[in-house]
N, CA, C and O atoms as a DFTB+ gen file, in Angstrom:
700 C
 N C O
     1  1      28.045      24.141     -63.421
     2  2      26.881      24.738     -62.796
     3  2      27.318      25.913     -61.939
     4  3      28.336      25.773     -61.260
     5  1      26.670      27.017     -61.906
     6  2      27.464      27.903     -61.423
     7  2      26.372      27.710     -60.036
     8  3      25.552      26.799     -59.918
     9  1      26.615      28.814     -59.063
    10  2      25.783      28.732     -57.674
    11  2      24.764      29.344     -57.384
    12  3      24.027      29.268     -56.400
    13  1      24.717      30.514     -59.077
    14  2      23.078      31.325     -58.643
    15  2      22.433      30.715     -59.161
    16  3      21.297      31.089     -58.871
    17  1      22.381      29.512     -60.161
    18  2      21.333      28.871     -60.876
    19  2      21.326      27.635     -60.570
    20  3      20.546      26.914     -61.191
    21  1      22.322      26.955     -59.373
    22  2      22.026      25.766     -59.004
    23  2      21.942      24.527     -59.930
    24  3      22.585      24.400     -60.973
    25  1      20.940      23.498     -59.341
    26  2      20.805      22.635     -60.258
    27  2      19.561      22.774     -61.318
    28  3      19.289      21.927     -62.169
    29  1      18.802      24.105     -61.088
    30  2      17.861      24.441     -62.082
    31  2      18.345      24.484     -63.854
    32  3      17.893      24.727     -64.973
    33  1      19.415      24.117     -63.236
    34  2      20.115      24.564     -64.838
    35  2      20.379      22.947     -65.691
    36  3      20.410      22.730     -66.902
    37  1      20.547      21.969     -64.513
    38  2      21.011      20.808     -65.288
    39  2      19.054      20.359     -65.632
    40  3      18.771      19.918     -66.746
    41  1      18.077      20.522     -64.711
    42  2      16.434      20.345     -64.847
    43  2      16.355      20.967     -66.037
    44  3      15.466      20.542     -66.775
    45  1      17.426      22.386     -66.693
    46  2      16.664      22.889     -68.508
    47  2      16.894      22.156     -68.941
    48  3      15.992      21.573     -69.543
    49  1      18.395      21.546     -68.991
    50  2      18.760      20.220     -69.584
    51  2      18.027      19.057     -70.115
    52  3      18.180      18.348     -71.110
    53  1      17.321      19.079     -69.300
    54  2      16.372      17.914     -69.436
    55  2      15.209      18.050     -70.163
    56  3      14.767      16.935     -69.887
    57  1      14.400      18.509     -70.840
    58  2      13.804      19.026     -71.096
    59  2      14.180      19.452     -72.436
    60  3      13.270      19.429     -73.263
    61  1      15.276      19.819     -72.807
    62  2      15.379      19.743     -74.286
    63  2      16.397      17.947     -74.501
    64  3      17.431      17.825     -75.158
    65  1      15.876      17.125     -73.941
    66  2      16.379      15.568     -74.661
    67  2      15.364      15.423     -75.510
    68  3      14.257      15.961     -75.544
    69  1      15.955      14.507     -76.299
    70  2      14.870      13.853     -77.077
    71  2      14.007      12.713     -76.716
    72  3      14.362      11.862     -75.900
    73  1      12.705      12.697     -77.417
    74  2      11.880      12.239     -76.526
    75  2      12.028      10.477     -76.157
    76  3      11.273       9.982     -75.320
    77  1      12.878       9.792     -76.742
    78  2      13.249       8.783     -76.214
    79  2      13.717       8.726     -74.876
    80  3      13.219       8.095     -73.944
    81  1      14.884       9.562     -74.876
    82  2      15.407      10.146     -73.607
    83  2      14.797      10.445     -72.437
    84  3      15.087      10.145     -71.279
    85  1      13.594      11.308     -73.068
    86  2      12.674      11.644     -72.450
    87  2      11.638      10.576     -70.677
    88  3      11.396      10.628     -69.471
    89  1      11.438       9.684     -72.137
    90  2      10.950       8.653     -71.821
    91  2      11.663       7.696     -70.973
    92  3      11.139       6.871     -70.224
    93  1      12.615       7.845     -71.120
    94  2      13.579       6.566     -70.317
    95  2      13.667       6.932     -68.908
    96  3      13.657       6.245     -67.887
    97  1      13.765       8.343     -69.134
    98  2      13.585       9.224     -68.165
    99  2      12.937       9.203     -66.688
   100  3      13.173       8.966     -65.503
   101  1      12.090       9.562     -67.479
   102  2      10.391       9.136     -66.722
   103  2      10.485       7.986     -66.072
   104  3      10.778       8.005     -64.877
   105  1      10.309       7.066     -66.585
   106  2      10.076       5.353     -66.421
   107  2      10.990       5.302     -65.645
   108  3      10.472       4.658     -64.732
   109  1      12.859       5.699     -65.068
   110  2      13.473       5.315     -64.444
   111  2      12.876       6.439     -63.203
   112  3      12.784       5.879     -62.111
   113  1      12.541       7.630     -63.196
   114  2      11.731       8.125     -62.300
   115  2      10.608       7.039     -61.427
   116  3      10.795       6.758     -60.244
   117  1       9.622       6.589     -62.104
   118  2       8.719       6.405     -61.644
   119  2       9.334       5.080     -60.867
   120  3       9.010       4.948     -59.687
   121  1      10.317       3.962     -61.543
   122  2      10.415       2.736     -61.296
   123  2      10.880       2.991     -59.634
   124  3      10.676       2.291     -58.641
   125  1      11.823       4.735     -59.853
   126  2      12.542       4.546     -58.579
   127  2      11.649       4.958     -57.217
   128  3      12.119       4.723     -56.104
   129  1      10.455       5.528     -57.359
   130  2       9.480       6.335     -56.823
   131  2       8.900       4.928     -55.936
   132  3       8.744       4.743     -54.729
   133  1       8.665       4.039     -57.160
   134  2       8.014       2.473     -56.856
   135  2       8.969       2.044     -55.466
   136  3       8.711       1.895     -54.272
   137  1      10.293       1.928     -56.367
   138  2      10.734       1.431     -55.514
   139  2      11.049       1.232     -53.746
   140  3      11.097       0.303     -52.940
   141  1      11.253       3.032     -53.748
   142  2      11.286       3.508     -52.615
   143  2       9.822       3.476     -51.573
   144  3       9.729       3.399     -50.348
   145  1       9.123       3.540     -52.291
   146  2       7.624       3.139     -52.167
   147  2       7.117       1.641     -51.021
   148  3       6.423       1.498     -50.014
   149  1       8.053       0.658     -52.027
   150  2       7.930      -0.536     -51.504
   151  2       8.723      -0.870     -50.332
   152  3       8.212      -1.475     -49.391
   153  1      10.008      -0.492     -50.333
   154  2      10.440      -0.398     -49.631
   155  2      10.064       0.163     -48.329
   156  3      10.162      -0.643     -47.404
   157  1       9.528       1.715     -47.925
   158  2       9.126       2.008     -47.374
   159  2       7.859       1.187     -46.605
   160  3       7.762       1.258     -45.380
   161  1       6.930       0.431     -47.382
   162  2       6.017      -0.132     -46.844
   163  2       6.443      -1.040     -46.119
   164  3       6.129      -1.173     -44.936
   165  1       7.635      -2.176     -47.095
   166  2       8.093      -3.233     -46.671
   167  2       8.836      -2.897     -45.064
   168  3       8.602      -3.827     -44.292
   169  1       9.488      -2.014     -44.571
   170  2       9.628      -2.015     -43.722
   171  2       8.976      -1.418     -42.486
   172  3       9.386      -1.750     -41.374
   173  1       7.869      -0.455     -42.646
   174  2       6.600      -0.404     -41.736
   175  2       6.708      -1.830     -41.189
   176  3       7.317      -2.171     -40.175
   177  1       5.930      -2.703     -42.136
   178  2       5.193      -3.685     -42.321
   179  2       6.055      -4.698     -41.004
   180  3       5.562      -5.047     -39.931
   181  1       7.492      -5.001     -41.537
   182  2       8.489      -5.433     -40.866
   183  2       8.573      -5.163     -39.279
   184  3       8.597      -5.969     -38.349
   185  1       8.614      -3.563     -39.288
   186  2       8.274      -3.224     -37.649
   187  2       6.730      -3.186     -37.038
   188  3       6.389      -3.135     -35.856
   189  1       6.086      -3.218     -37.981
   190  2       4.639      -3.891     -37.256
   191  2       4.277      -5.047     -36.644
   192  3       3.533      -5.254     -35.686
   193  1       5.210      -6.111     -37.663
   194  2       5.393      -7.528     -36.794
   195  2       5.667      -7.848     -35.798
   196  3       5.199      -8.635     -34.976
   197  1       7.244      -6.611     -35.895
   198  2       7.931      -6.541     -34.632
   199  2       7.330      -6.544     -33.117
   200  3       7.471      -7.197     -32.083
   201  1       6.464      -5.268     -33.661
   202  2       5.553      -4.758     -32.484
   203  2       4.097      -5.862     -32.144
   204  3       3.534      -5.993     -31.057
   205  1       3.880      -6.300     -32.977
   206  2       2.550      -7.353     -32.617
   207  2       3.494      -8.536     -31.933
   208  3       2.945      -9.109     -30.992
   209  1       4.300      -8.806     -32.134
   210  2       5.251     -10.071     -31.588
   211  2       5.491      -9.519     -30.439
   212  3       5.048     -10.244     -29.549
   213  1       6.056      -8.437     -29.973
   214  2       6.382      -7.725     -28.308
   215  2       4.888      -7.883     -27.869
   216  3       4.857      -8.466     -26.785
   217  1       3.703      -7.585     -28.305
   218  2       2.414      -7.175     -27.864
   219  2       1.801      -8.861     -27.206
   220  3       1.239      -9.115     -26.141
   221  1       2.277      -9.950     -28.572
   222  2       2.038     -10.973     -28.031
   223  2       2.642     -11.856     -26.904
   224  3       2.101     -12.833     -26.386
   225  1       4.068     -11.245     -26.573
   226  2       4.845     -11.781     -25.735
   227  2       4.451     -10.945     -24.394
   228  3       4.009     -11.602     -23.451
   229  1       4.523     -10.196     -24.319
   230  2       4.104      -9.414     -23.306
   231  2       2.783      -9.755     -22.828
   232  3       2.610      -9.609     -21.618
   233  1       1.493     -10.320     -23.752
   234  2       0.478     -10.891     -23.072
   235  2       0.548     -12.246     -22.355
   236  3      -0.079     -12.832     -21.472
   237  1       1.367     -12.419     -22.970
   238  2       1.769     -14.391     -22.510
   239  2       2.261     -14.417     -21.024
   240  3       2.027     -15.229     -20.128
   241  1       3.070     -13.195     -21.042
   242  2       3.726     -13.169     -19.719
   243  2       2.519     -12.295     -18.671
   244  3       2.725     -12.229     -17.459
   245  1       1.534     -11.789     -19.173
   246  2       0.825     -11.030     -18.622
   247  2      -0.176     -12.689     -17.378
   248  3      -0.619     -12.919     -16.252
   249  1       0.128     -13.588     -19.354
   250  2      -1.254     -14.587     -18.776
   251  2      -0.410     -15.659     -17.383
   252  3      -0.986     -16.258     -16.475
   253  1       0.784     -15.604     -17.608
   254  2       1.641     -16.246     -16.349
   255  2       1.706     -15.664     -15.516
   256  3       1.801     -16.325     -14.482
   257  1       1.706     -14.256     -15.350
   258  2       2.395     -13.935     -13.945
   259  2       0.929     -13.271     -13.679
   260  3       1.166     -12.941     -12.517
   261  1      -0.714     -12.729     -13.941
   262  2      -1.434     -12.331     -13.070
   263  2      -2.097     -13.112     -12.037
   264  3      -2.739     -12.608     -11.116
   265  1      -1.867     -14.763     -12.277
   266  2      -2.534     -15.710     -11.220
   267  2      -1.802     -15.239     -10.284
   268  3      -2.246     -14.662      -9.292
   269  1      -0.534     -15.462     -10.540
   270  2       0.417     -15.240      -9.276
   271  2       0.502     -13.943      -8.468
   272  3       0.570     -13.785      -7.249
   273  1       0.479     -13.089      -9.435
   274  2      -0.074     -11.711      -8.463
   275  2      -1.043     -11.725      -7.985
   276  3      -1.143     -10.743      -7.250
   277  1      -2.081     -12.458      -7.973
   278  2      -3.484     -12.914      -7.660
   279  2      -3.617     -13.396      -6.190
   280  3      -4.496     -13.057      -5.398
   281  1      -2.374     -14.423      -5.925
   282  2      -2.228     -14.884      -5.097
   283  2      -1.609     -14.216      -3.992
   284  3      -1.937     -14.160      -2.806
   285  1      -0.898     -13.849      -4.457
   286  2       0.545     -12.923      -3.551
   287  2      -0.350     -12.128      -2.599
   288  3      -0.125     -11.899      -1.411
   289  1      -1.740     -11.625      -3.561
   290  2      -2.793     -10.166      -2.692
   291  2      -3.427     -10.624      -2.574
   292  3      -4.428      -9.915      -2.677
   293  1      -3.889     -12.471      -2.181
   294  2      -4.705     -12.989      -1.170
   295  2      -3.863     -13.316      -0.074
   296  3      -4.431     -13.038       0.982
   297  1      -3.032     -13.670       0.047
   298  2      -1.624     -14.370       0.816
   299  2      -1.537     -12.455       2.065
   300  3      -1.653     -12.169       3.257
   301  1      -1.291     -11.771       0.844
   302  2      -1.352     -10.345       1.643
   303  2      -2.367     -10.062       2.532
   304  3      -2.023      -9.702       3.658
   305  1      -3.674     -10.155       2.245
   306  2      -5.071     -10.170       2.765
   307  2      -4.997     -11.263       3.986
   308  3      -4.882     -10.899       5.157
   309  1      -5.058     -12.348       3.677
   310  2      -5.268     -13.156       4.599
   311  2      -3.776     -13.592       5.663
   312  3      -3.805     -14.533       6.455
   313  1      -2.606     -12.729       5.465
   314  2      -1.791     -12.391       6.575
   315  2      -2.433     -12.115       8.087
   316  3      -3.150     -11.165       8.401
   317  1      -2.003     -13.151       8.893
   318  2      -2.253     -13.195      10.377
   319  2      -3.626     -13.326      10.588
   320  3      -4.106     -12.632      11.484
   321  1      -4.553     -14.261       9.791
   322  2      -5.265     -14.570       9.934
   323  2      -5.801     -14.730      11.210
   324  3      -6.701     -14.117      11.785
   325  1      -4.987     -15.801      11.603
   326  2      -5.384     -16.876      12.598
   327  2      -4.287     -16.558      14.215
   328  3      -4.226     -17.315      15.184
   329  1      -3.667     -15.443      14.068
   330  2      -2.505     -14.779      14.956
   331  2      -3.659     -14.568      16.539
   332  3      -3.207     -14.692      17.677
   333  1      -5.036     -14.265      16.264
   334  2      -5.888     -14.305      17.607
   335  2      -5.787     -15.675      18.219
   336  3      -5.549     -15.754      19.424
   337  1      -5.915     -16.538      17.643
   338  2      -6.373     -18.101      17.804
   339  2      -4.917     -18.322      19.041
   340  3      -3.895     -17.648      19.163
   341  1      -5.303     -19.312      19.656
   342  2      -4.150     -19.948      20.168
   343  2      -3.292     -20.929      19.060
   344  3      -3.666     -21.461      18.014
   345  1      -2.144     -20.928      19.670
   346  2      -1.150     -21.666      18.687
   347  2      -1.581     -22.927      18.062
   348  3      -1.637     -23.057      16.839
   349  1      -1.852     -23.749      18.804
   350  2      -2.176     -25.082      19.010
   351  2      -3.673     -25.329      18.099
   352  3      -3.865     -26.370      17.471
   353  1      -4.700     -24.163      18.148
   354  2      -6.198     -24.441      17.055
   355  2      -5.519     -23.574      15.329
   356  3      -5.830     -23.830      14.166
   357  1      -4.547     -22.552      15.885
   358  2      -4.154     -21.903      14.595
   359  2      -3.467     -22.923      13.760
   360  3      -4.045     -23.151      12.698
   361  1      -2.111     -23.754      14.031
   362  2      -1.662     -24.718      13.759
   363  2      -2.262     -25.723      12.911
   364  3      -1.840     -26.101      11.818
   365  1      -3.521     -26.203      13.668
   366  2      -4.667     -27.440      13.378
   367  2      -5.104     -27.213      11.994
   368  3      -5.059     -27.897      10.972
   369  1      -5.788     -25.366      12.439
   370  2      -6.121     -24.895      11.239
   371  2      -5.979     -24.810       9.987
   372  3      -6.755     -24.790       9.031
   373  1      -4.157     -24.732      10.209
   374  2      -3.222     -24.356       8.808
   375  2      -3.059     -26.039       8.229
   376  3      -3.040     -26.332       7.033
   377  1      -2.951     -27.023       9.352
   378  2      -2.233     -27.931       8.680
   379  2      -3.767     -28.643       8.035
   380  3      -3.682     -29.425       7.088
   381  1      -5.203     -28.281       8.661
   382  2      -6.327     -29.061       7.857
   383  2      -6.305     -28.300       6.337
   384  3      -6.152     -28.924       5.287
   385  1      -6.462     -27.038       6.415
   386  2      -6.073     -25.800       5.227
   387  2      -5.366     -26.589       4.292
   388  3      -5.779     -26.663       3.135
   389  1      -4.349     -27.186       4.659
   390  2      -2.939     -27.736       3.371
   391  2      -3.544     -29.069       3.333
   392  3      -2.783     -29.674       2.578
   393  1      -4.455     -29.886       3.695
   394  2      -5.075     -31.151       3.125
   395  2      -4.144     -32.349       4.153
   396  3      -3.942     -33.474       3.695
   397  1      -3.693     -32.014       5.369
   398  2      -2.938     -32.836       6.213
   399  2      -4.780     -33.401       7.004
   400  3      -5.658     -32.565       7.220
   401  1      -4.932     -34.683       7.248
   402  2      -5.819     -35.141       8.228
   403  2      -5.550     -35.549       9.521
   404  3      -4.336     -35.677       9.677
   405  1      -6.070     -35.756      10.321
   406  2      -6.300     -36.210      11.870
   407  2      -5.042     -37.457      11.945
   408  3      -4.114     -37.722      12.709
   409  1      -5.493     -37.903      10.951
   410  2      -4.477     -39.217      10.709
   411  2      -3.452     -39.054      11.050
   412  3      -3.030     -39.465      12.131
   413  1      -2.704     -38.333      10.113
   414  2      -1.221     -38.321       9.546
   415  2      -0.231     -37.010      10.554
   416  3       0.978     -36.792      10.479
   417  1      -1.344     -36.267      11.515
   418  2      -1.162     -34.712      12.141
   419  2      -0.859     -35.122      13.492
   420  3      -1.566     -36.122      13.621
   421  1      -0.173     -34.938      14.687
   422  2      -0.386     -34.842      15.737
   423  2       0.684     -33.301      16.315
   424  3       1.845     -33.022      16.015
   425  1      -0.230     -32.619      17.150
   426  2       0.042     -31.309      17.834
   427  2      -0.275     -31.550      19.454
   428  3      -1.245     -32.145      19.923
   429  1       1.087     -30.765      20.343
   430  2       0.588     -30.684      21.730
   431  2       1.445     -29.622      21.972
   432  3       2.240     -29.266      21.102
   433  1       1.385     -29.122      22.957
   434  2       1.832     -28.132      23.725
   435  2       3.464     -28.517      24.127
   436  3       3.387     -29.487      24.881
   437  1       4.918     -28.144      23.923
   438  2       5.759     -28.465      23.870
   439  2       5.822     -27.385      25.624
   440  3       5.204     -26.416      26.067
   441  1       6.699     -28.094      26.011
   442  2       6.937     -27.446      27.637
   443  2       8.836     -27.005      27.400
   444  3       9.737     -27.828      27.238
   445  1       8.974     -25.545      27.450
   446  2      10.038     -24.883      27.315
   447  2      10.145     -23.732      28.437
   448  3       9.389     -22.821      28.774
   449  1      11.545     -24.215      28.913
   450  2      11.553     -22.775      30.433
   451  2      11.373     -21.229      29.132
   452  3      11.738     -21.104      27.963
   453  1      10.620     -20.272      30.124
   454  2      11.088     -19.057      29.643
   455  2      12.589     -18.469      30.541
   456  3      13.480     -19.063      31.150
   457  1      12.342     -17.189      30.283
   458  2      13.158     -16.365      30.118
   459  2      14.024     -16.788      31.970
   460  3      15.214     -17.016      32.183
   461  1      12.716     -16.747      33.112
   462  2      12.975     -16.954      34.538
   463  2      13.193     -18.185      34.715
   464  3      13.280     -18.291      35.938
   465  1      13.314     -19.030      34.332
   466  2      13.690     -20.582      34.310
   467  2      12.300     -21.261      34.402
   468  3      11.905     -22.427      34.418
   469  1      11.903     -20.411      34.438
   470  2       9.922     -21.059      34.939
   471  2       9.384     -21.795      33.342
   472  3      10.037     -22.107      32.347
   473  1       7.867     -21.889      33.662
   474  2       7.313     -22.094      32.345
   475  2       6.899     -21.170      31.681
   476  3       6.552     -20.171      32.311
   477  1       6.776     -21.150      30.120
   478  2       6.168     -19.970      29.847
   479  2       4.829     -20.075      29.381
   480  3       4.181     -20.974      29.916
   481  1       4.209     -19.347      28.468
   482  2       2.556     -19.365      28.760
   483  2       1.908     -19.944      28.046
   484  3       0.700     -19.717      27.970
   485  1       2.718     -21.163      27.071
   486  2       2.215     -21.724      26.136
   487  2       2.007     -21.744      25.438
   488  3       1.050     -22.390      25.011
   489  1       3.141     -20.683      24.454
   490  2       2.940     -20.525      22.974
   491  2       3.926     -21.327      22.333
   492  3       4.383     -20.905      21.271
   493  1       4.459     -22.737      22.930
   494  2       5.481     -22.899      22.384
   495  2       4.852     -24.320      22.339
   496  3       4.353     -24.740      23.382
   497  1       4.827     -25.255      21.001
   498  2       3.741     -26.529      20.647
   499  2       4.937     -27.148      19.655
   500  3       5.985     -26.719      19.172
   501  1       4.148     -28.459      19.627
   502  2       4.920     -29.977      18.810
   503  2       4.238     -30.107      17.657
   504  3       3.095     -30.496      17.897
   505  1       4.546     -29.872      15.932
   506  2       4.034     -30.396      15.381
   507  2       4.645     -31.593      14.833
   508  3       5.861     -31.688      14.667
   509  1       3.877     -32.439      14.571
   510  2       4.164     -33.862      13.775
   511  2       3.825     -34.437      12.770
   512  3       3.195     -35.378      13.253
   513  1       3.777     -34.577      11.523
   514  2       3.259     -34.260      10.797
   515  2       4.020     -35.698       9.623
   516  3       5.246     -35.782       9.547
   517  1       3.104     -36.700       8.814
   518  2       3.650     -37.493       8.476
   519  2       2.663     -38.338       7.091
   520  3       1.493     -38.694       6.951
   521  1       3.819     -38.376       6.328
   522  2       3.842     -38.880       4.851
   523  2       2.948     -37.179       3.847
   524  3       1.820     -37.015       3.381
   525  1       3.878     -36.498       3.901
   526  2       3.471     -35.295       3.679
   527  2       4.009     -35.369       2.114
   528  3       4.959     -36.065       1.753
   529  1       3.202     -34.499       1.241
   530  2       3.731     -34.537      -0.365
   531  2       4.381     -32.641      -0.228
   532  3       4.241     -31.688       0.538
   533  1       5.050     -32.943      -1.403
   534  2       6.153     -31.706      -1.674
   535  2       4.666     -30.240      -1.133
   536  3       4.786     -29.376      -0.264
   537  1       3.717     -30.446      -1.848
   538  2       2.734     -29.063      -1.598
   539  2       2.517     -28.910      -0.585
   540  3       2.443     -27.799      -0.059
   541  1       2.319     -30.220       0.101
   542  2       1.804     -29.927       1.402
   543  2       2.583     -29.495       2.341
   544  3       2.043     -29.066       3.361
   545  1       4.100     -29.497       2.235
   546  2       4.830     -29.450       2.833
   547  2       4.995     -28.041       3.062
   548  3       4.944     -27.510       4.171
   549  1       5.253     -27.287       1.647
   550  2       4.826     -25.935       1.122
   551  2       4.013     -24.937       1.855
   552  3       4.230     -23.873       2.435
   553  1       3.110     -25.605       1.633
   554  2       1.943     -25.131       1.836
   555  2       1.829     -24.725       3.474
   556  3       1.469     -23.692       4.038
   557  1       2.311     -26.039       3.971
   558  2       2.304     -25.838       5.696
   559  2       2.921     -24.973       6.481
   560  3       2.547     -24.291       7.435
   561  1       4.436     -25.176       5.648
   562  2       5.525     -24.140       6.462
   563  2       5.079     -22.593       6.006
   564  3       5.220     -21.597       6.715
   565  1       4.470     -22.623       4.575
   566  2       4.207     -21.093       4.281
   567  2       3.312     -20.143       5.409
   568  3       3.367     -19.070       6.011
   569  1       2.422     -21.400       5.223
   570  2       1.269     -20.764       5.891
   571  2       1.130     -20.798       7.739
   572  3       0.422     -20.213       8.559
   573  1       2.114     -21.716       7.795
   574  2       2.289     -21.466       9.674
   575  2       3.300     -19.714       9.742
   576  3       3.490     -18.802      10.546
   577  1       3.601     -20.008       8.658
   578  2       4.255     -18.530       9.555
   579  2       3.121     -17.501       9.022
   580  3       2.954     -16.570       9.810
   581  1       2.444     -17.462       8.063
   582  2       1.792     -16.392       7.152
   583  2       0.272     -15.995       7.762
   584  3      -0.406     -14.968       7.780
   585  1       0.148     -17.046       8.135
   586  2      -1.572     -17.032       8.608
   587  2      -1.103     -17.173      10.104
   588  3      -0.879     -16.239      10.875
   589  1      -1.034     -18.039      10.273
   590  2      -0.951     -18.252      12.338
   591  2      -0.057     -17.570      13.048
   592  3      -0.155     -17.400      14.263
   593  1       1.219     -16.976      12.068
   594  2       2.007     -16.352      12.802
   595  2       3.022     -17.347      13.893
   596  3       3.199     -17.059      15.077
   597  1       3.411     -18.130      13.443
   598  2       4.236     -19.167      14.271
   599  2       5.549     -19.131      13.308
   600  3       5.546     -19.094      12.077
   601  1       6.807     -19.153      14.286
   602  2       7.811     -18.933      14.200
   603  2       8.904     -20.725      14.049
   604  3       8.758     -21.838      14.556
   605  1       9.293     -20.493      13.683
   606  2      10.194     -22.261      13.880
   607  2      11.342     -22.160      14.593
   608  3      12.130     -21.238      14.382
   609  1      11.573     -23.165      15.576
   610  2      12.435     -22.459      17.140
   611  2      12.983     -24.421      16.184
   612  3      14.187     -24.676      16.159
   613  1      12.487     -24.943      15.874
   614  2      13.747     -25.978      15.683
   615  2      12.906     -27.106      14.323
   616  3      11.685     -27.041      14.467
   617  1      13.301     -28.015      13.172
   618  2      12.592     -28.588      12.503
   619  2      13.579     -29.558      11.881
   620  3      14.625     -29.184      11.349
   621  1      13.140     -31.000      11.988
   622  2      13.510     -32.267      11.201
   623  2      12.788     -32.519       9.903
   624  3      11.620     -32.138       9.830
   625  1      13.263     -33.029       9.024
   626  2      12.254     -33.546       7.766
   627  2      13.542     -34.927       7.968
   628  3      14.673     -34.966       8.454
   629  1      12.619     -35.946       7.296
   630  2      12.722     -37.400       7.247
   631  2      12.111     -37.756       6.220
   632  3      10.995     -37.288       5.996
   633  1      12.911     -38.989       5.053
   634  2      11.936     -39.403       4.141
   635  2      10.868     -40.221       5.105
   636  3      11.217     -40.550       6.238
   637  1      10.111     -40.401       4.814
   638  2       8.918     -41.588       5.002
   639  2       9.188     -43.248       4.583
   640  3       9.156     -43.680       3.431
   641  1       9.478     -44.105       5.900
   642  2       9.621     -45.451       5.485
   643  2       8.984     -46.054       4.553
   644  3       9.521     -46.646       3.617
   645  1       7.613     -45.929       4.773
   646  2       6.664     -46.677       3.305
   647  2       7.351     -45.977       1.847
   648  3       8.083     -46.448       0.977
   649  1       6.859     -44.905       2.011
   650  2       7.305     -44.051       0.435
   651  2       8.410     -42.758       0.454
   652  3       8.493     -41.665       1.013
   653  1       9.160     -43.517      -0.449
   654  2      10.427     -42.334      -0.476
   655  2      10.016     -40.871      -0.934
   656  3      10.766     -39.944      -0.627
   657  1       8.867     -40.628      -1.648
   658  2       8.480     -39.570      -2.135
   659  2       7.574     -39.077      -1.269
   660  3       6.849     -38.330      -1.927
   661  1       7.208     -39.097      -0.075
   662  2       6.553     -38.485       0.873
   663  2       7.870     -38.131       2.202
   664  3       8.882     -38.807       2.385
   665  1       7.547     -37.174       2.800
   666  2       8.159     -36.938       4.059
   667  2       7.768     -36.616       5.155
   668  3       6.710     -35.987       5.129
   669  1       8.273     -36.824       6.298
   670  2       7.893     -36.601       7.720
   671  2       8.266     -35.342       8.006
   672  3       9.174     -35.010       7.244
   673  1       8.038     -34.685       8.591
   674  2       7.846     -33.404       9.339
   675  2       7.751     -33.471      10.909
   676  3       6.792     -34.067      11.400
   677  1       8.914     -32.755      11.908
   678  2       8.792     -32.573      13.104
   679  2       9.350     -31.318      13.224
   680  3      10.500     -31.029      12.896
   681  1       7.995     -30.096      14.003
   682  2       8.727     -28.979      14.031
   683  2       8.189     -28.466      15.382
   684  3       7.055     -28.760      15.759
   685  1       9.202     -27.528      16.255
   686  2       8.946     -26.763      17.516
   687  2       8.426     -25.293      17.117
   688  3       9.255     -24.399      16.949
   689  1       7.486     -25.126      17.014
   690  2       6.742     -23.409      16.826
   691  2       6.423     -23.035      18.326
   692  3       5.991     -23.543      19.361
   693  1       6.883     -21.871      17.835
   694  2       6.341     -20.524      19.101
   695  2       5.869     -19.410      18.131
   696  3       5.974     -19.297      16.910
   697  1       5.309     -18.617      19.099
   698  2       4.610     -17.741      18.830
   699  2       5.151     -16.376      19.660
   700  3       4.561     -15.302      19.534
């Protein structure tokens, strides 16, 4: 083949075969046309799955994690709720909030020198708190610091004599 006539020259070629040749021709043309054809689809097709499978995973995780973002920007919102209240009704508040009753709750005013050896002004309280379940427990410590704004200056947990799966709670908050 020389370089001014390229491969136009082996295409005359073709064209004077005989028509068997011809034919075989063709047919291995077209089969390969098919082929590439299918192929081509077959792998669209392949990365379409791909992509509906990311689309479906990505919703799954969409459907797990928007409660929780849900929460996080009520938790945000209702930050320092109860920070006006005195310690001692904010406290009450949080621990009726987490499903603790009158029963099982007792709060008083803990007496701690301040800074002058004196007393200080009474932001510093006893909670007591007993046969508490894992949420509630959760729930309490989250939300004493989150909503009432109370700090933990000292805290015991104890299983619970009756039931090993409940626990006692004794904690010193200030404010």
């Amino acid at each position: 083949m020389s370089c001014l006539n390229g491969p136009w020259r082996a295409v005359a070629r073709l064209t004077h075969l005989a028509a068997p040749a011809q034919k075989r021709l063709w047919r291995v043309l077209i089969l390969g046309w098919t082929v590439l054809l299918l192929a081509g689809w077959s792998g669209l097709s392949a990365l379409t799955r791909a992509q509906e499978k990311a689309a479906e995973e990505a919703g799954q995780t969409y459907v797990t994690i928007a409660p929780l973002a849900a929460e996080v920007m009520d938790l945000r919102q209702s930050r320092g709720q109860l920070e006006g209240q005195p310690p001692l009704l904010a406290a009450e508040q949080v621990a009726r909030n987490a499903g603790i009753g009158p029963d099982r709750l007792r709060l008083q005013l803990a007496v701690a020198p301040g800074a002058d050896g004196g007393q200080d002004n009474g932001q510093t309280l006893s909670l007591n708190a007993q046969a508490l379940t894992l949420r509630e427990l959760v729930e309490l410590l989250r939300d004493l610091k989150l909503e009432a704004g109370l700090t933990t200056l000292s805290a015991h947990l104890a299983p619970t004599t009756a039931n090993e799966n409940h626990m006692d709670l004794d904690l010193v908050l200030s404010r």
